[in-house]
VEXVEXLUM-964817 format. One record per residue (C-alpha): residue number from 1; z, x, y. Coordinates in Angstrom, 1 decimal. Example, Ala and Ser with C-alpha at 12.3 -4.5 7.8 and 13.67 -1.06 7.14 Angstrom:
+------+--------+--------+--------+
| resi |     pz |     px |     py |
+------+--------+--------+--------+
|    1 |    7.8 |   12.3 |   -4.5 |
|    2 |    7.1 |   13.7 |   -1.1 |
+------+--------+--------+--------+
***
This chain:
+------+--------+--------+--------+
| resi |     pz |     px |     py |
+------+--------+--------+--------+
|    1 |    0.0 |    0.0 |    0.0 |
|    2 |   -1.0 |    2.1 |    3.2 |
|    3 |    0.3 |    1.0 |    6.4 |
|    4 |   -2.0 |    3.3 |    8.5 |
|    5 |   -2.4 |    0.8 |   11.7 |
|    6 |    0.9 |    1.6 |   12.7 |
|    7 |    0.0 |    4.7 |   14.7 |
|    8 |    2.6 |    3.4 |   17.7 |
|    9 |    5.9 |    2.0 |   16.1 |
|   10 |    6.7 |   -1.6 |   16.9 |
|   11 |    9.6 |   -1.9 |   18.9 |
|   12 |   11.2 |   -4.5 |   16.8 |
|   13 |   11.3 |   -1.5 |   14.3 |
|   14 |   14.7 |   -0.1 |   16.0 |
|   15 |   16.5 |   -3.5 |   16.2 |
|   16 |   16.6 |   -6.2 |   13.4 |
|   17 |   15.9 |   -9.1 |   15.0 |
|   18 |   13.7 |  -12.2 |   14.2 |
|   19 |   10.3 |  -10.6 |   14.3 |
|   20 |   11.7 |   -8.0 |   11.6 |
|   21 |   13.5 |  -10.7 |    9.7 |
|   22 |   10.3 |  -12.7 |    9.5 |
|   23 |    8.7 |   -9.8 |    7.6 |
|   24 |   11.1 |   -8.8 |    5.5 |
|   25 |    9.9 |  -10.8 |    2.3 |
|   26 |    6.7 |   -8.3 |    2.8 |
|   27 |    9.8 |   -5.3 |    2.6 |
|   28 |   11.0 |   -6.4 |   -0.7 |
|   29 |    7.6 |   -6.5 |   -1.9 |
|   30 |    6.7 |   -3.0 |   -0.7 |
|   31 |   10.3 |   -2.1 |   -2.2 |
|   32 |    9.6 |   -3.4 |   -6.0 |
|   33 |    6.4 |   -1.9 |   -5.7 |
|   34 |    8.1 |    1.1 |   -5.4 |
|   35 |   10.7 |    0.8 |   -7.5 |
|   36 |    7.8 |   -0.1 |  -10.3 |
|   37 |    6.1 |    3.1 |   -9.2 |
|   38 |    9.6 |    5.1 |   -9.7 |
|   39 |   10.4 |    3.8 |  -13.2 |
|   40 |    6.8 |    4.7 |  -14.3 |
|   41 |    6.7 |    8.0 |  -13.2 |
|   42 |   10.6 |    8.2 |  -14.4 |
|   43 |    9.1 |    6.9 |  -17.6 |
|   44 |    7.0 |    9.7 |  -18.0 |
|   45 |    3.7 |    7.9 |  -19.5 |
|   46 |    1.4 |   10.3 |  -17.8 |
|   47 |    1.4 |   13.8 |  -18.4 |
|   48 |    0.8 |   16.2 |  -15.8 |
|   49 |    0.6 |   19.6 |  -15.1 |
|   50 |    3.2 |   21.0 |  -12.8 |
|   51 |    2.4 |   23.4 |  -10.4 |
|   52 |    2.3 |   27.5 |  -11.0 |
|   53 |    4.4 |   28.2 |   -8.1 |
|   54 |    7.6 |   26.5 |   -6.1 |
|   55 |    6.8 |   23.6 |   -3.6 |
|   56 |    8.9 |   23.2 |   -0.7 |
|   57 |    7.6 |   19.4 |    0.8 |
|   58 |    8.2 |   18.7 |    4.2 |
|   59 |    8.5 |   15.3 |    4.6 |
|   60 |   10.1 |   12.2 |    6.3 |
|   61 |   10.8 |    8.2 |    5.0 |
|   62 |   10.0 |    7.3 |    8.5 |
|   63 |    6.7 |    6.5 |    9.3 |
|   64 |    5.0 |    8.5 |   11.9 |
|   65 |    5.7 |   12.5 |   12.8 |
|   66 |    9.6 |   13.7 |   13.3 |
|   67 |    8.5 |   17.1 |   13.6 |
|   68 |    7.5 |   18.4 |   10.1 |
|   69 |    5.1 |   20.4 |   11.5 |
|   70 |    6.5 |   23.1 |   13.7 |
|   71 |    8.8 |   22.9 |   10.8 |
|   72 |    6.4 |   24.0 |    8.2 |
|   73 |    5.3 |   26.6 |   10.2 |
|   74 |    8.7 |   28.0 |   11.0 |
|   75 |    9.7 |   28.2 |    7.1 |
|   76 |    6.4 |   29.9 |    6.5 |
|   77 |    6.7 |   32.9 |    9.1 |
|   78 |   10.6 |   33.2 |    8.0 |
|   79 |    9.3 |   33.2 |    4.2 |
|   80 |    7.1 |   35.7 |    5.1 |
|   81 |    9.7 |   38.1 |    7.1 |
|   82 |   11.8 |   37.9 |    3.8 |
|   83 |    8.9 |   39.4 |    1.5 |
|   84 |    7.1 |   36.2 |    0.1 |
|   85 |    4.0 |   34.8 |    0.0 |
|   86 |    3.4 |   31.5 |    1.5 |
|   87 |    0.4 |   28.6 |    1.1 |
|   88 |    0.6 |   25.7 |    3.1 |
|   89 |   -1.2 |   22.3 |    1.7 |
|   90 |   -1.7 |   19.0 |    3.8 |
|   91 |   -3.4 |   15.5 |    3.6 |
|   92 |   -5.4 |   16.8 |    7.0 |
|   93 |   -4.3 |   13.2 |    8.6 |
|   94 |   -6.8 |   11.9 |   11.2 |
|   95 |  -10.1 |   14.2 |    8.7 |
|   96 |  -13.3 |   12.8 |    8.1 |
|   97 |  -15.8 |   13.0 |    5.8 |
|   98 |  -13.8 |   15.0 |    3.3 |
|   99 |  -15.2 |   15.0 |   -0.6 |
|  100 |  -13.4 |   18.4 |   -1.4 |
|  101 |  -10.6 |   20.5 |   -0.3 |
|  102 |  -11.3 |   22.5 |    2.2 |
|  103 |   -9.3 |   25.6 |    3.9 |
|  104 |   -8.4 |   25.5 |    7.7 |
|  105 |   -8.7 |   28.3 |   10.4 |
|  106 |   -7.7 |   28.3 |   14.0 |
|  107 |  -11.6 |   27.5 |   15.1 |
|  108 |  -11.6 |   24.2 |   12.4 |
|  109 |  -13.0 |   20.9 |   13.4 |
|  110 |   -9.8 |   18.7 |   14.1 |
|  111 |  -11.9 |   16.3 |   13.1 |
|  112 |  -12.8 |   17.1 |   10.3 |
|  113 |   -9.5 |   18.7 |    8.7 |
|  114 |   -7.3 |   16.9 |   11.3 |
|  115 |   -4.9 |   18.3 |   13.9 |
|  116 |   -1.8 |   19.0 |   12.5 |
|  117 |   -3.7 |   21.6 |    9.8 |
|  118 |   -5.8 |   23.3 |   12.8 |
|  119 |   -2.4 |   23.2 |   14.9 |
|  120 |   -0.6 |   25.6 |   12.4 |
|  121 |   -3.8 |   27.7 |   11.8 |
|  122 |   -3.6 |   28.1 |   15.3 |
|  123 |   -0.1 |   29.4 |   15.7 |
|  124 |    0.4 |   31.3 |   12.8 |
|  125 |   -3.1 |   33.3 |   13.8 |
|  126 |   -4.4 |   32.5 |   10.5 |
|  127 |   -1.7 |   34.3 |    8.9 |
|  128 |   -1.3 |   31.7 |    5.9 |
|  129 |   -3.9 |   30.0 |    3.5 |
|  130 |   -4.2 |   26.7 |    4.7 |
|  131 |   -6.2 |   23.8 |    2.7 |
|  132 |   -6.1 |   20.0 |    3.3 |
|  133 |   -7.1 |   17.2 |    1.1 |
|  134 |   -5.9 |   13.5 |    0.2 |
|  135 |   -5.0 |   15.0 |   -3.6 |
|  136 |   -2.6 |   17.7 |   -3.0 |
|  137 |   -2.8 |   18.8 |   -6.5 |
|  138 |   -6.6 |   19.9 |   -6.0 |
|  139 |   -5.7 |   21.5 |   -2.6 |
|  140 |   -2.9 |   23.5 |   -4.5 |
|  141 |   -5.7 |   24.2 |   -7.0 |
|  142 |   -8.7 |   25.3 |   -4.7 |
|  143 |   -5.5 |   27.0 |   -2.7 |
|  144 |   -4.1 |   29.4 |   -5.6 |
|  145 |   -7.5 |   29.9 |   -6.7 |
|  146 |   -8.7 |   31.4 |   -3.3 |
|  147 |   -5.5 |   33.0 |   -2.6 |
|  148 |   -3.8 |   34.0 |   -5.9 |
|  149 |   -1.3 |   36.4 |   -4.3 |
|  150 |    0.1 |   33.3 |   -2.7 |
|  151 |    3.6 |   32.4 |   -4.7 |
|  152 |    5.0 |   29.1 |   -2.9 |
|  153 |    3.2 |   26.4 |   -1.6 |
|  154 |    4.8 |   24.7 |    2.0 |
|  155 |    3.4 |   20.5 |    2.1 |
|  156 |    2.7 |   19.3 |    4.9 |
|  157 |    4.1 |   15.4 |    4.3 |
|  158 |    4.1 |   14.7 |    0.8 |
|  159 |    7.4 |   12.9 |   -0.3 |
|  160 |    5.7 |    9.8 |   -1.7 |
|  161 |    2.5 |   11.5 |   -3.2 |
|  162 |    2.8 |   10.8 |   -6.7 |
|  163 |    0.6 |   13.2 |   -8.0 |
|  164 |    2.1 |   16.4 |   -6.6 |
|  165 |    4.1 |   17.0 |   -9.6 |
|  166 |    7.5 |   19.0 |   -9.2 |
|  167 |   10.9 |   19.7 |  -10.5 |
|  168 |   13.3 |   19.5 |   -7.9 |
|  169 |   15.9 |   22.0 |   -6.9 |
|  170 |   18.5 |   19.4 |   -7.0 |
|  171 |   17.4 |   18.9 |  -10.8 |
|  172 |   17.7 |   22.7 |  -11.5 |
|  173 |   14.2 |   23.8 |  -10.7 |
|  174 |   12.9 |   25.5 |   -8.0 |
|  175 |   10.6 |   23.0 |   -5.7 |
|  176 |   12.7 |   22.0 |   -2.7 |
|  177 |   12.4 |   18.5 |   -0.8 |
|  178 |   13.2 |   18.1 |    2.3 |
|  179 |   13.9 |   14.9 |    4.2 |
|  180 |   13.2 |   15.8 |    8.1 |
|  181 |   15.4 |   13.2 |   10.6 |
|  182 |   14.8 |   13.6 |   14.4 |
|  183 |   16.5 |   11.8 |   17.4 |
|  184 |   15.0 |    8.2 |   16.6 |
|  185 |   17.1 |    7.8 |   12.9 |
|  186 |   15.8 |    5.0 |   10.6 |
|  187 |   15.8 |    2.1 |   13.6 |
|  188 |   16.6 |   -1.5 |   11.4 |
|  189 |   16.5 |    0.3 |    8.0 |
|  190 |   14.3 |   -1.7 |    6.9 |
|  191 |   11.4 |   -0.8 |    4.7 |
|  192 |    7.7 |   -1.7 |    6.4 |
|  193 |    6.6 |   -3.4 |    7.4 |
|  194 |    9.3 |   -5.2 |    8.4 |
|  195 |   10.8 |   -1.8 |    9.7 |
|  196 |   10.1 |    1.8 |    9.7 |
|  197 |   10.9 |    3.1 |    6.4 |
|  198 |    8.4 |    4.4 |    3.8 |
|  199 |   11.1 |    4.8 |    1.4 |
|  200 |   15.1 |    3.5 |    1.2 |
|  201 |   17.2 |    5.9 |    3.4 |
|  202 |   18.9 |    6.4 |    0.0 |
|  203 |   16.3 |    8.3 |   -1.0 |
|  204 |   17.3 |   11.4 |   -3.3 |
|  205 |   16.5 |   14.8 |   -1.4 |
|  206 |   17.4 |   18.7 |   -2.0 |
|  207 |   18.5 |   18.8 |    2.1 |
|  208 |   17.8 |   16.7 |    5.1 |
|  209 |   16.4 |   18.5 |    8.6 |
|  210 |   18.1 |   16.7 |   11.4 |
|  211 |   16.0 |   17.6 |   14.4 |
|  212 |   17.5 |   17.0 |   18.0 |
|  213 |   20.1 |   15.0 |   18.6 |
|  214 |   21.2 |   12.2 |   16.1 |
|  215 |   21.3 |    8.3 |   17.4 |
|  216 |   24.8 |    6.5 |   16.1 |
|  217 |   23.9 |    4.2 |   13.0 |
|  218 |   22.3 |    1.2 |   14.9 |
|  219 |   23.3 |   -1.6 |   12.1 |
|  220 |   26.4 |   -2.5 |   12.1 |
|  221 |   28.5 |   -2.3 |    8.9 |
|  222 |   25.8 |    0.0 |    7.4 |
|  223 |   26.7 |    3.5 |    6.5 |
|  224 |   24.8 |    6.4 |    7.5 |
|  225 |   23.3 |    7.2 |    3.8 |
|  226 |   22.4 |   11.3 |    5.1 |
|  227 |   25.6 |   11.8 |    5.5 |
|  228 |   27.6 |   10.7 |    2.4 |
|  229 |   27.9 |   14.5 |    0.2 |
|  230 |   23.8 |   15.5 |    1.2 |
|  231 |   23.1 |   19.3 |    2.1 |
|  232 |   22.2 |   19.1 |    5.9 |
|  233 |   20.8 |   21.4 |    8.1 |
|  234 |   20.4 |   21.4 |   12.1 |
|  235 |   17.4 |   22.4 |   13.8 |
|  236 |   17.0 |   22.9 |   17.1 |
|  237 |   13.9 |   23.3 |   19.3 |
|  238 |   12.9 |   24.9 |   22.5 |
|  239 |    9.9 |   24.5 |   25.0 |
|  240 |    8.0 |   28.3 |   25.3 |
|  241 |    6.1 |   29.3 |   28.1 |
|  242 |    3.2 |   27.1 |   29.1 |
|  243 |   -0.7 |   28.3 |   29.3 |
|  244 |   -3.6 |   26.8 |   30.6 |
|  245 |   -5.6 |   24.9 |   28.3 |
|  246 |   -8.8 |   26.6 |   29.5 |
|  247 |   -7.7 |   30.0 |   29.5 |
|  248 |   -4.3 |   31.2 |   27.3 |
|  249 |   -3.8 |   33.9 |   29.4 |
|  250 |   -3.0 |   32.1 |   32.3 |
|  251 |    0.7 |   31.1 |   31.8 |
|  252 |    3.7 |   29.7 |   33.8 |
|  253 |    7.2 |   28.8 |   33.4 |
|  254 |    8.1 |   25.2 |   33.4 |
|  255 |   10.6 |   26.1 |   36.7 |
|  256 |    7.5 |   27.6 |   38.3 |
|  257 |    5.2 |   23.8 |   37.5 |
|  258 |    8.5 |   21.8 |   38.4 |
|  259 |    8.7 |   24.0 |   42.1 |
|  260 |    5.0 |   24.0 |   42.7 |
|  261 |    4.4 |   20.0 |   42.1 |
|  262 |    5.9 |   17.2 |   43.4 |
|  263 |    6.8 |   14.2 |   40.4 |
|  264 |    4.0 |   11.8 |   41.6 |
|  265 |    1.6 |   15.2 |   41.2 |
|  266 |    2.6 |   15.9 |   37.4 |
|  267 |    1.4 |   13.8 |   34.3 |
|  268 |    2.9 |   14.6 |   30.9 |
|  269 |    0.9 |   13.1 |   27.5 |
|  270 |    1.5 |   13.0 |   24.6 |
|  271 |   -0.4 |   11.4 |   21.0 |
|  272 |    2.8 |   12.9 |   18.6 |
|  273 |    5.0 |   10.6 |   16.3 |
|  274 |    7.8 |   10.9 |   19.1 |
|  275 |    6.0 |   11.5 |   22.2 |
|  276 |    9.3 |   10.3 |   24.2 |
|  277 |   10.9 |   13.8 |   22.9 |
|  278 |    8.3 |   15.4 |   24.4 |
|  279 |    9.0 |   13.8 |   27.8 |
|  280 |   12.7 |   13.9 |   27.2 |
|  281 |   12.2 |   17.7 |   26.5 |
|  282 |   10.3 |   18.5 |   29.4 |
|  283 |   12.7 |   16.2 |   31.6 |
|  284 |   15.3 |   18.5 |   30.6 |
|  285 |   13.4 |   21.7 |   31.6 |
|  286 |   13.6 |   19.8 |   35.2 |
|  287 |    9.8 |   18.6 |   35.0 |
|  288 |   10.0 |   15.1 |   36.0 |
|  289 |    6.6 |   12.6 |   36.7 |
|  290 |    4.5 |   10.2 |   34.9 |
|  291 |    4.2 |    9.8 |   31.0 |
|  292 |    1.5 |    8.7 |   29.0 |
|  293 |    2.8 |    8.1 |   25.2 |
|  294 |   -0.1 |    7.8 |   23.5 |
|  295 |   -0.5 |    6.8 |   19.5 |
|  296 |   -0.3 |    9.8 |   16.8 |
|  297 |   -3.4 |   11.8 |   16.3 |
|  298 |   -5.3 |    9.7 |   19.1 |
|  299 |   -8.7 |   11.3 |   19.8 |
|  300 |   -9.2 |   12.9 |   23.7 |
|  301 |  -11.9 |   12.7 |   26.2 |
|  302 |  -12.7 |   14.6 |   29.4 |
|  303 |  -13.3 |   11.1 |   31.0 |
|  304 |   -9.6 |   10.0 |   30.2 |
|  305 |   -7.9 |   13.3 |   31.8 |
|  306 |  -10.8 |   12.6 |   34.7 |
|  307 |   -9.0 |    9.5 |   35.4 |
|  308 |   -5.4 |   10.9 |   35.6 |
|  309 |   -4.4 |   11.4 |   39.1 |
|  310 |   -2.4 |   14.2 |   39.1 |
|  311 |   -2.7 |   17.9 |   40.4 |
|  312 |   -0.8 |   18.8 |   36.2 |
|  313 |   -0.9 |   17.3 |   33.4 |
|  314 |    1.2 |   18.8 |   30.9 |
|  315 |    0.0 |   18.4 |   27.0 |
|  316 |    1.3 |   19.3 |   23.7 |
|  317 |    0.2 |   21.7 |   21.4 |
|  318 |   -1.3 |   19.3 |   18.7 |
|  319 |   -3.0 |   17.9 |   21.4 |
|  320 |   -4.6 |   21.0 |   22.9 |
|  321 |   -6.4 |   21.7 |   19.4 |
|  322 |   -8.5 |   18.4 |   19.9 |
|  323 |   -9.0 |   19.2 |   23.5 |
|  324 |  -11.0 |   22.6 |   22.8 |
|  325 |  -14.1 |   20.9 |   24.6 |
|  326 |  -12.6 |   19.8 |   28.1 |
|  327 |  -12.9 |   22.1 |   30.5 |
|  328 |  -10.4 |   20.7 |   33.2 |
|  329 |   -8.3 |   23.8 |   34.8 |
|  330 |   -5.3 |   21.0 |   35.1 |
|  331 |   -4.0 |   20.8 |   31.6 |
|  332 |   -1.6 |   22.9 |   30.9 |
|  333 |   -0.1 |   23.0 |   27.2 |
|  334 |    3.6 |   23.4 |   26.4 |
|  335 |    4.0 |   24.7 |   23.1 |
|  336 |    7.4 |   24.1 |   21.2 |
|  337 |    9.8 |   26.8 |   19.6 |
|  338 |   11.9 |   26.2 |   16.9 |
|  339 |   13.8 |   28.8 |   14.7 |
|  340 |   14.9 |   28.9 |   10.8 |
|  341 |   18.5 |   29.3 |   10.7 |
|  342 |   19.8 |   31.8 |    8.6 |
|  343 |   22.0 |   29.4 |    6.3 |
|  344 |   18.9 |   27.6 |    6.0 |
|  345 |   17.0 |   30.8 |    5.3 |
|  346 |   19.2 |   32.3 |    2.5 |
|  347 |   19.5 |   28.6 |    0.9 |
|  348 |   15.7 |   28.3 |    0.6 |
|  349 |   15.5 |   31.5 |   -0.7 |
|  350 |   18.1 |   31.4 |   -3.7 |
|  351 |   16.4 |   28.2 |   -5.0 |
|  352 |   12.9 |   29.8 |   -4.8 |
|  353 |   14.4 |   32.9 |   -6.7 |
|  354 |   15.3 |   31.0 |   -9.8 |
|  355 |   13.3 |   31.1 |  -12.8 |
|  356 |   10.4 |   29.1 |  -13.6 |
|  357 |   12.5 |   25.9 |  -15.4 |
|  358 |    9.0 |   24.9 |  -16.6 |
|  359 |    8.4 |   28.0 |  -18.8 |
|  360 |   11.6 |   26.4 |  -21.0 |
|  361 |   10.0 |   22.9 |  -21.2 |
|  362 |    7.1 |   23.9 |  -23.6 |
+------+--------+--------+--------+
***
């Protein structure tokens, strides 16, 4: 059941309330779907291969981003200080015309591999074998093939893809899942599309990733389900130096933009899963003005930053990879920072270091 068209979350998402209650008989049909689809896969009917290598997936229950990415990419340049090898595998959200995986570089077609794929190409300098495909087990494939030096495989998303096979840490093997949480929580709790969730917020996990800060529970009597005995690690994020979209070189500091331009002369936007953390971010670095939140992935023309009025517009980095074409010396892209703690480092790397639990399974 895909429920793709929500690219902007419904604001009756964050507060049960009649239009949510109305559609919650679709919820408990989405959930016994997916209890049917656990019990089969629980069952074990279909055999399937298991990957080579440990997968650590990246994921959310919520629908829409919470900041996997710069996630992925932070546990692939900290894997790769501490000796190993990483891959990185994703669905390519937002790709066209795909019939095959295909591997991602920093000059990629957004459109063709999607944003998020070209976006970490981009900032790791190509430093990782990327490949994105609906079936993650023939991007692993195509991956290991290409790249067999590689020895774990990052997702991109991936929780609820039944095919990607794996043996969870929690389990005693060595692939790792991760549950990301930012700022937002789980809104009504209820499953879509009644509310946000693509899974129950009881979902088992090896950790959760709570990025920025957490929202009180906002259903009453309900207990916050991340926090009853789960492994959970803090993340925090900071906004780097901004550069001009048409030429990197050109950077300044966000004091610098917020001395130089009034607030009527400044436009942020934003087409992220949480574009009002972008905003918030930015309001918090003292740039205050206008914001555009825009739906995830959203597609850019030079006609729509034509008809900003504003002397800055400030854009995200997953934006400025679909923005490569416009040539408009006002856009100025704000990338984002975020660092791998060492507790989360040294946890990630003790499961990864375990032996292959498959080898014994023969």
């Amino acid at each position: 059941m895909s429920f793709s068209f929500f690219r902007k979350a419904p604001r009756f998402w964050e507060r049960r309330g009649p239009t949510s209650l109305l559609l919650w008989p679709l919820s408990w049909i989405y959930g016994f779907i997916l209890r049917a689809r656990k019990l089969i896969a629980d069952l074990g009917l279909f055999q399937q291969e298991a990957c080579p290598v440990p997968i650590i997936i990246v994921g959310n229950i919520r629908v829409g981003g919470t900041g996997k990415t710069p996630i992925v990419i932070a546990i692939a340049e900290r894997l790769s200080q501490l000796g190993w090898k990483p891959g990185i595998i994703s669905r390519g959200y937002g790709s066209t015309s795909q019939t095959a995986p295909l591997q991602v570089h920093s000059d990629s077609d957004p459109l063709l591999v999607g944003d998020e794929p070209v976006l970490i190409a981009t900032r790791t300098q190509n430093q990782f074998p990327i490949w994105v495909f609906p079936k993650r087990k023939l991007s692993i494939r195509a991956l290991l093939k290409h790249s067999p030096e590689v020895n774990v495989i990052i997702s991109d998303d991936g929780l609820q893809h039944q095919g990607l096979v794996r043996w969870p840490a929690r389990e005693g093997g060595r692939d790792i899942e991760l549950v990301v949480r930012d700022a937002r929580g789980e809104g009504n709790r209820f499953l879509l599309p009644a509310g946000p969730l693509r899974e129950p917020a009881t979902r088992e996990r090896d950790a959760t990733l709570l990025m920025g800060k957490q929202s009180s529970t906002p259903v009453a009597g309900i207990a916050d389900e991340y926090f009853l005995g789960r492994r959970a690690f803090t993340l925090s994020s900071t906004l780097g130096l901004p550069y001009q979209l048409i030429n990197h070189g050109n950077t300044q500091s966000l004091e610098a933009i917020a001395n130089e331009y009034l607030p009527n002369k400044i436009t942020a936007v934003a087409a992220i899963g949480n574009p009002q953390g972008f905003f918030d971010d930015l309001l918090k670095n003292g740039i205050a003005g206008k914001c555009i939140p825009l739906p995830d992935h959203e597609k850019f023309t030079a006609e729509f930053f034509e008809s900003l009025n504003a002397a800055c517009i400030l854009i995200t980095e997953k934006d400025a990879v679909k923005c490569a074409h416009i040539q408009d010396e006002r856009i100025w892209v704000v990338p984002m920072n975020l660092q791998i703690s060492d507790d989360l480092a040294d946890w990630l790397q003790s499961i990864l270091q375990r032996p292959d639990p498959n080898r014994y399974t023969l």
